[in-house]
C-alpha positions as CSV (number, residue, x, y, z in Angstrom):
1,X,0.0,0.0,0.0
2,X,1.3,3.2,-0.9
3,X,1.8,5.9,1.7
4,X,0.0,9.6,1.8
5,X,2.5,12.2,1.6
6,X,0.5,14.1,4.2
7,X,0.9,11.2,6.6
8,X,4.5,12.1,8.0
9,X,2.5,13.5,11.5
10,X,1.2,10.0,12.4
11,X,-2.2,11.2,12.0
12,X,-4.0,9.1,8.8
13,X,-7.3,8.4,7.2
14,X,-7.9,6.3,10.1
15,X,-7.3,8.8,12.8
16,X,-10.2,9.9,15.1
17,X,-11.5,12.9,16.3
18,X,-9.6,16.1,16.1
19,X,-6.7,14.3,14.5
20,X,-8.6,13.0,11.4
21,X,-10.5,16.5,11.2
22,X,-6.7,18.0,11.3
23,X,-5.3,15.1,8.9
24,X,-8.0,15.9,6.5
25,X,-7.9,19.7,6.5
26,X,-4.2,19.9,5.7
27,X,-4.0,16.6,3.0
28,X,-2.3,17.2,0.5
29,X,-1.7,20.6,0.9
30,X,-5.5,21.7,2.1
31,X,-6.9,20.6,-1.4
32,X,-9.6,18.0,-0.2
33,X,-11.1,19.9,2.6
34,X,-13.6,21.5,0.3
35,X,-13.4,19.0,-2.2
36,X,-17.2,17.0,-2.5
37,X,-18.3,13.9,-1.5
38,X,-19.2,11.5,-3.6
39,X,-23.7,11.2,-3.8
40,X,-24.3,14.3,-2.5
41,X,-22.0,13.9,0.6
42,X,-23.4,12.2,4.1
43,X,-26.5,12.8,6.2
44,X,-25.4,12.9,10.0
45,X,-26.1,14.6,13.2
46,X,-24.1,17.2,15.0
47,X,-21.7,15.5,17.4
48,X,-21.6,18.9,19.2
49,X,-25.5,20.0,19.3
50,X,-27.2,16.6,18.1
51,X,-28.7,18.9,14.8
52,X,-29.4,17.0,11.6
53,X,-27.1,18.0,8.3
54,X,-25.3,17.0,5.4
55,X,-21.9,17.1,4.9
56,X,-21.1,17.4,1.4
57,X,-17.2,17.7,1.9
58,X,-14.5,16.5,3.4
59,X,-14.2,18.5,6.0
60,X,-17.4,21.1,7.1
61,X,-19.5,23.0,10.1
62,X,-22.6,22.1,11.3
63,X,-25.0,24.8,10.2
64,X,-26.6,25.7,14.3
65,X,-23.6,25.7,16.6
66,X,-20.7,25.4,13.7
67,X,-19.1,22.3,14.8
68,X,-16.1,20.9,13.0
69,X,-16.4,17.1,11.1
70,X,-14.5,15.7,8.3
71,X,-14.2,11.9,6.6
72,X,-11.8,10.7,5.2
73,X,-11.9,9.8,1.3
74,X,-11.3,6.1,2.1
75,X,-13.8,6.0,4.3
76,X,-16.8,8.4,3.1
77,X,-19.0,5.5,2.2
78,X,-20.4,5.2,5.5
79,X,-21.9,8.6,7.7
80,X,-20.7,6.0,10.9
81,X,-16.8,7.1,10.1
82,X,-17.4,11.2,10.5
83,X,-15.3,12.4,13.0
84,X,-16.6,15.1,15.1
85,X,-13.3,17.8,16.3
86,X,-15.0,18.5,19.4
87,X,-17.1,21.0,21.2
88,X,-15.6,24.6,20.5
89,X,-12.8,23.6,17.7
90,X,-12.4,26.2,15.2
91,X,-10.9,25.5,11.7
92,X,-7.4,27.8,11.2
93,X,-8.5,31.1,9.5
């Protein structure tokens, strides 16, 4: 398997939590955070506030309190692998 030249932190696709959110968000030089997934991205709930929403990229906000999730490209067949950054997590301006 080859390796992800983003992957030198020890963070990976298969990270959790903030480090997947921060693995994702910088990949490949920040181009698949706002890249879109695949049929019209995932349906989920908030991790932070329990609100219902679609993620349609990589890495997004819930729309009510603006919490931080991402997936992984590997794994964005399946709403179960978002990873939620955790309550009050802000994306670098």
């Amino acid at each position: 398997m080859g390796e992800c030249g983003s992957c030198s932190t020890g963070a990976g696709p298969f990270s959790e939590g903030k480090d997947l959110v921060e693995f994702v968000y910088n990949a490949h030089g920040g181009a698949i955070k706002d890249q879109p997934i695949p049929d019209a991205g995932l349906k989920t709930k908030c991790r932070g506030c329990g609100e219902p929403f679609t993620l349609e990229t990589f890495v997004g906000k819930c729309p009510k309190c603006g919490g931080v999730h991402a997936v992984s490209p590997p794994r964005c067949n399946d709403p179960a692998n978002i990873q939620f950054a955790g309550v009050g997590y802000k994306l670098p301006e």
